[in-house]
N, C-alpha and C positions, 0 to 999 in steps of 0.2 A: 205782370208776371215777373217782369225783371227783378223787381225790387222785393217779390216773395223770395224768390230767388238766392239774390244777394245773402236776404236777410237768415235764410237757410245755408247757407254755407259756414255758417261760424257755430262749430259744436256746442258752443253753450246755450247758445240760441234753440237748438234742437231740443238740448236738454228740458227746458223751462215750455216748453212745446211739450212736450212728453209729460211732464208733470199737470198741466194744466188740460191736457185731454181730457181725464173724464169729470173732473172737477174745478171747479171754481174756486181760485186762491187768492189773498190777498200778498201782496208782493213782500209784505216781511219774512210770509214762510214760505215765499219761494227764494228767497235771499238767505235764508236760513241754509237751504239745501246747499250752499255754496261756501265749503269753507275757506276758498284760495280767492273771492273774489268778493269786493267792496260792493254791502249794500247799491253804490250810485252809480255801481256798473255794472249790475241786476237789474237796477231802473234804466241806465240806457238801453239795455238787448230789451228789455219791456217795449219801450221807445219807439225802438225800429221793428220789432214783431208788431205793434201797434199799425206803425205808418202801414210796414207792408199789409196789413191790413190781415196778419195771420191769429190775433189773439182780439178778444173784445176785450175792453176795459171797463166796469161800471164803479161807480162813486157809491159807497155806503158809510156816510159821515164822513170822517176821514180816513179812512181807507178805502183804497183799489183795489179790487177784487181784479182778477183777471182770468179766462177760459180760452179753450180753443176757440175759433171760427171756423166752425166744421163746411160751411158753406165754402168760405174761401179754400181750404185745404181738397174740398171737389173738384172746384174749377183748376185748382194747381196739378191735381192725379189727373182730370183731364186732358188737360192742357197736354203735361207729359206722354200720357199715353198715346194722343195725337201726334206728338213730333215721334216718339221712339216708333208709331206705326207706321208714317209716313217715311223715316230713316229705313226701318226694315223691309219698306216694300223698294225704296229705292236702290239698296243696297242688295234685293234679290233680285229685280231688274238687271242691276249692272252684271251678276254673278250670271245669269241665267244668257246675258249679249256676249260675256266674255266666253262663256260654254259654245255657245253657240257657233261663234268665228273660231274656236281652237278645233271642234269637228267641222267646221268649211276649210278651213285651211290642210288640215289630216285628212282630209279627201280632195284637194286637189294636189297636196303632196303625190296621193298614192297614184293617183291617174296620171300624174306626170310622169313617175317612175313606172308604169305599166306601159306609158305612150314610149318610154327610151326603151324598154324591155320589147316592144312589138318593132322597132325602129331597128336593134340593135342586133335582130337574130336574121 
């Protein structure tokens, strides 16, 4: 997952992701869709989309076609959705102990101040 990861963090990476969703491209016209960046650093983010294992590559003659991997991008919404569940339950947990001791504490505030008030009269 790290290296899906990684590999999603660099926007143009996302981009070529987006574009090969629902279809299957050969990398010249996804190189095309880029006019600030060299053919060979299209084929790099190819690369590392590859390695991370987010895009299939197939060979037809000489050209690469390339597509999403709808499998791998499951497991990665999984993935995610697991740790952000497990963060929000953690983090209601902690909400829910700190709530908890701020009404234990305001009530032994008040019986203290009740105890000096039955003390004091």
């Amino acid at each position: 997952m790290d290296a899906a990861l990684k590999a999603l963090a660099e926007p143009r990476r996302r981009e070529i992701l987006r574009l090969v969703w629902n279809e299957e491209l050969p990398a010249t016209q996804i190189a095309a869709q880029f006019d600030d960046v060299t053919r060979s650093a299209v084929s790099q983010h190819l690369g590392v989309l590859r390695e991370a294992a987010l895009v299939i590559e197939r060979r037809d003659g000489t050209r690469r076609l390339y597509r999403a991997d709808h499998g791998q991008m499951s497991r990665l919404r999984q993935f995610l959705d697991e740790y952000w569940t497990e963060s929000l339950q953690k983090l209601q947990y902690l909400a829910e102990s700190a709530e908890r001791e701020t009404e234990s504490a305001e009530r032994e505030t008040e019986s203290a101040e009740r105890e000096k008030g039955n003390t004091d009269g």
